[in-house]
Backbone as numpy.savetxt, mean C-alpha at the origin, in Angstrom:
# Nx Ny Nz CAx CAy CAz Cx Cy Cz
48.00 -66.97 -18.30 46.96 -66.09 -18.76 46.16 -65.47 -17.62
46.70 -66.16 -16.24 45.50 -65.19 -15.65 45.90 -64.06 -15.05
47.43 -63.31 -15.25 47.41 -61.82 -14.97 47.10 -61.43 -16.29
47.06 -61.25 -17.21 46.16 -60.16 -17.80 44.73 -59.96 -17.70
44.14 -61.15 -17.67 42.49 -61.44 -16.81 42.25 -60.28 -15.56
43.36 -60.60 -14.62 43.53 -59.97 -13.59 43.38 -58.73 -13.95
44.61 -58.33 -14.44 45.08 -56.75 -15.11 43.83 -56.38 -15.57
42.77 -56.64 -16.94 41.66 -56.10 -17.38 40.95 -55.83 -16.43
40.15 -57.14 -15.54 39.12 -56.89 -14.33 39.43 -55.61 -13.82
40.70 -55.70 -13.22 40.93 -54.39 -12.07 41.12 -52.77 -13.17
41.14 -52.74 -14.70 41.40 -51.53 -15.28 39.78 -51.85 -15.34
39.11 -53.08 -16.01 37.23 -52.90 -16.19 36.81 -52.12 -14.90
37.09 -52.77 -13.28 36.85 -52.19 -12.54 36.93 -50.54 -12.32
37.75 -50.79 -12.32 38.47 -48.90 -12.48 37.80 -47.92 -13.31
37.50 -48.37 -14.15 36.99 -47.03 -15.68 34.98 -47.43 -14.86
34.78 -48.54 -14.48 33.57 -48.45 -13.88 33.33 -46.83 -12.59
34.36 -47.44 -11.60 34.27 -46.60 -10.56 34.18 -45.10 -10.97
35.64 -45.04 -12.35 35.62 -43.33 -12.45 34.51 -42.74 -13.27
33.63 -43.70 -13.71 32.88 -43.37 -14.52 31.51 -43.19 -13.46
31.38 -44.06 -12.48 30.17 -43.37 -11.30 30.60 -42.20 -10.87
31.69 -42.23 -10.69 32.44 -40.96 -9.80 32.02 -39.38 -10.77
32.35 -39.39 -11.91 31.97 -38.26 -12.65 30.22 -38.51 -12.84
30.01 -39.36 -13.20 28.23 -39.11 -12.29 27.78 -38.40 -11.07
28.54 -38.92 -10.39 28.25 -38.47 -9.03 28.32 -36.78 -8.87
29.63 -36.45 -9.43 29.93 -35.00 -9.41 28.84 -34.17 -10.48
28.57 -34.98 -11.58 27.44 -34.23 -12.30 26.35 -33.57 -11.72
25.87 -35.01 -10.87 24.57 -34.73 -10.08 25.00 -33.78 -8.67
26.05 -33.53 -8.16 26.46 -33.02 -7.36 26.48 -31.59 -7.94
26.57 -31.11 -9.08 27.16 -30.03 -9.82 25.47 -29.60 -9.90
24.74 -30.19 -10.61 23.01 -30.05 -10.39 22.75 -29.75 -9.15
22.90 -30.49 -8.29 22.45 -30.17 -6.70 22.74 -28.55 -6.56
24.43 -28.33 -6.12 24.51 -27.00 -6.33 23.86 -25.94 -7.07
23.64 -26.46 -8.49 23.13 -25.24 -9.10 21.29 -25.04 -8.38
20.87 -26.09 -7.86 19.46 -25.77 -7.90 19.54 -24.68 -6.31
20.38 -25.40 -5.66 20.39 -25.06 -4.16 21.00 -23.11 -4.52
21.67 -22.91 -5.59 21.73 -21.34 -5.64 20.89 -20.59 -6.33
20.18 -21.63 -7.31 18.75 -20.93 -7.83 17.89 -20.80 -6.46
17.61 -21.53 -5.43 16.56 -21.18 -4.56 17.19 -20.28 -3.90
18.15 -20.08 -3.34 18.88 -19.19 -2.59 18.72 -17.90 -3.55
18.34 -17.82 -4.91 18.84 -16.29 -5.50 17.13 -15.99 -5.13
15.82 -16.97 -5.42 14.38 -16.84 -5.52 14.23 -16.50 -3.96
14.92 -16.94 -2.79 14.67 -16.84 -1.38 14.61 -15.64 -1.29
15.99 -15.00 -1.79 16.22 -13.45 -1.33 15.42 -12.62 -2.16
14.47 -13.05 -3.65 13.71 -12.32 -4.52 12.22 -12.22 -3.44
11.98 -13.36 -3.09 11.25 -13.32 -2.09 11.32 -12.41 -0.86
12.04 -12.34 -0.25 12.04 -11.66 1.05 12.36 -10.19 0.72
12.96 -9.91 -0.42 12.94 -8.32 -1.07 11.52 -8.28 -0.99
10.54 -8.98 -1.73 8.52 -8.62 -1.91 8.33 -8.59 -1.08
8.48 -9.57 0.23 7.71 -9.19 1.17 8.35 -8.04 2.18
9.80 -7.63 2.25 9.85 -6.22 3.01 9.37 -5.12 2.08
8.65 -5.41 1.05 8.41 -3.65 0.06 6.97 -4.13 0.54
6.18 -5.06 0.02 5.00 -5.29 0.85 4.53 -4.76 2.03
6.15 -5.22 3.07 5.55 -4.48 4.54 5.88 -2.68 4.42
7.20 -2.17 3.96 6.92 -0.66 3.78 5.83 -0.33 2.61
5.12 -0.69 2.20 4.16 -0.35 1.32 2.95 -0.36 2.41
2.92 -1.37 3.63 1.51 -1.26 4.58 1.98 -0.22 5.62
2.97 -0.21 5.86 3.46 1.48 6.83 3.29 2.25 5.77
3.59 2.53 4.80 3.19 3.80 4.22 1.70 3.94 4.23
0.69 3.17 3.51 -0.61 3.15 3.67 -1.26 3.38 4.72
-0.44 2.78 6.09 -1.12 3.04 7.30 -1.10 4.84 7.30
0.58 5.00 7.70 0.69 6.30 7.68 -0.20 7.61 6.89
-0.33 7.33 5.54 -1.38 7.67 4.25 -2.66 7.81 5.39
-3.65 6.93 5.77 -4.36 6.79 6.11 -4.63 7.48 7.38
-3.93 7.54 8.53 -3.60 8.28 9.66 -3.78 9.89 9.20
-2.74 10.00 8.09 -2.24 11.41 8.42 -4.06 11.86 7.23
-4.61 11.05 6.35 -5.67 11.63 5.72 -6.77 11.92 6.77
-7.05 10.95 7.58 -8.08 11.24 8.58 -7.84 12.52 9.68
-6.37 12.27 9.68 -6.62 13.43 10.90 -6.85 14.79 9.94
-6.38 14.88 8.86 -7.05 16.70 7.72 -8.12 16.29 7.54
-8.87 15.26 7.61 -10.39 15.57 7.31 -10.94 15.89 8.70
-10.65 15.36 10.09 -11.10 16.10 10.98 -10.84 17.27 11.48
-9.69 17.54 11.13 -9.31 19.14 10.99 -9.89 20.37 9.78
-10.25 19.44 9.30 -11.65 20.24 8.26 -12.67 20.20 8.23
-13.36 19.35 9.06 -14.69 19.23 9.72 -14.68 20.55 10.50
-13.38 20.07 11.95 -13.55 21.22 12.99 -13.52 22.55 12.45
-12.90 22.92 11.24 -12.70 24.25 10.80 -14.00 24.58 10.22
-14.46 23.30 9.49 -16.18 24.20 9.00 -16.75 24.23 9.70
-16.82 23.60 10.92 -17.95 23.68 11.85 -17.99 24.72 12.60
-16.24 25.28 13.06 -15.94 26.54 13.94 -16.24 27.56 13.12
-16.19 27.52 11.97 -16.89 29.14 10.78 -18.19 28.56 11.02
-18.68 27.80 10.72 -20.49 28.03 10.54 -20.52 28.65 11.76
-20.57 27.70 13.16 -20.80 28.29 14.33 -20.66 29.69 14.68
-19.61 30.15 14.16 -19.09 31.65 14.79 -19.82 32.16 13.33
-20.13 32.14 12.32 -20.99 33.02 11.41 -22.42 33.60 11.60
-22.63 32.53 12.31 -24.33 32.81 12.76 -24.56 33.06 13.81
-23.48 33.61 14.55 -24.23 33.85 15.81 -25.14 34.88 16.70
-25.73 34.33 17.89 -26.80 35.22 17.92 -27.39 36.41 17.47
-26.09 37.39 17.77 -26.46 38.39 16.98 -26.14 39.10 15.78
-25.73 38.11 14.72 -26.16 38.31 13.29 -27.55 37.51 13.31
-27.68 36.87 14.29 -29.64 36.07 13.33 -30.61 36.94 13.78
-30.50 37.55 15.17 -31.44 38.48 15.35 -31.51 40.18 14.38
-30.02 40.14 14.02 -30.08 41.49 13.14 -30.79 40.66 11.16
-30.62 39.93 11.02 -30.77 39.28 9.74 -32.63 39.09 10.01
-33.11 38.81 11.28 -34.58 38.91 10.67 -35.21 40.63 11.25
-34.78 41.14 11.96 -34.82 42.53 12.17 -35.15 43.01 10.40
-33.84 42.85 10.01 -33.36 43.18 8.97 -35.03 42.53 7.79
-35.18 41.02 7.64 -36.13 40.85 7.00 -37.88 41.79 7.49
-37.55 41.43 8.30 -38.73 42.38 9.20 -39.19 43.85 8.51
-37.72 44.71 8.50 -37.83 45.91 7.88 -38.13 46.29 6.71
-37.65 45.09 5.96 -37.86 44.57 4.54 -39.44 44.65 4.31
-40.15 43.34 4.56 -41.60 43.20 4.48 -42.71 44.20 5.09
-42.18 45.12 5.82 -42.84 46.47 6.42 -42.83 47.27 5.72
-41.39 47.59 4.83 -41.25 48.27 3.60 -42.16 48.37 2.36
-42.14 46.55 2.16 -43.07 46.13 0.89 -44.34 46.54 1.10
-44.77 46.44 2.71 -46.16 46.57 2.75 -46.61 47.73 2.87
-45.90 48.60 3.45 -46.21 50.10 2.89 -46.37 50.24 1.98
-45.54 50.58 1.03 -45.00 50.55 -0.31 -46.63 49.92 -1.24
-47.09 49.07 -0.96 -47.93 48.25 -1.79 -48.79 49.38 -0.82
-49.34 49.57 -0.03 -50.78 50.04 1.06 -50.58 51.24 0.16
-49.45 52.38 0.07 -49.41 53.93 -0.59 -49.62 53.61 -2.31
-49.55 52.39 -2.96 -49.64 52.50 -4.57 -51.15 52.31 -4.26
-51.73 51.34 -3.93 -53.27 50.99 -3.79 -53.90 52.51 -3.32
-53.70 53.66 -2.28 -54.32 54.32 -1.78 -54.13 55.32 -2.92
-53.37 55.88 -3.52 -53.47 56.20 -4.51 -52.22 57.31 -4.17
């Protein structure tokens, strides 16, 4: 009787081992799957942060190119005001008022005198 004793132990043994063994590969089969879920979230990741970084070059750029048209529209109103008024339109503009209020005051001195 003791080879079939024998015989069972070593088939008990056996269906033990293959039965860790397909454990093993289960959890091995899990491992993989998690290790290509992070690998698919890694690269979801590093897509956000390069649109992140061309999203701060664009903004920079945005920002650059807005400031320099607002100082180019400063300098342009400032070069018309400057060149609008100059000297001699302000001296002809109170000339001009001058002739005006000399006018009125005639004008008023000849209705009063009759």
């Amino acid at each position: 009787m003791a080879v079939p004793d024998d015989a069972y132990d070593r088939g008990h043994l056996a269906g033990e081992i293959a039965a860790r063994l397909a454990g093993h590969d289960k959890h091995f089969g899990a491992i993989n799957g998690s290790i290509e879920g992070l690998r698919l979230e890694m690269h979801q990741l590093t897509l956000a942060v390069q649109r992140l970084g061309d999203q701060a070059v664009s903004r920079d750029a945005t920002v650059v190119t807005t400031a320099a048209a607002l100082k180019d529209a400063e300098d342009a109103r400032r070069a018309k005001s400057e060149s609008s008024w100059s000297p001699m339109s302000r001296a002809a503009t109170v000339l001009g008022a001058l002739v005006a209020l000399a006018t009125l005051v005639g004008y008023l001195y000849l209705i009063r005198k009759g």
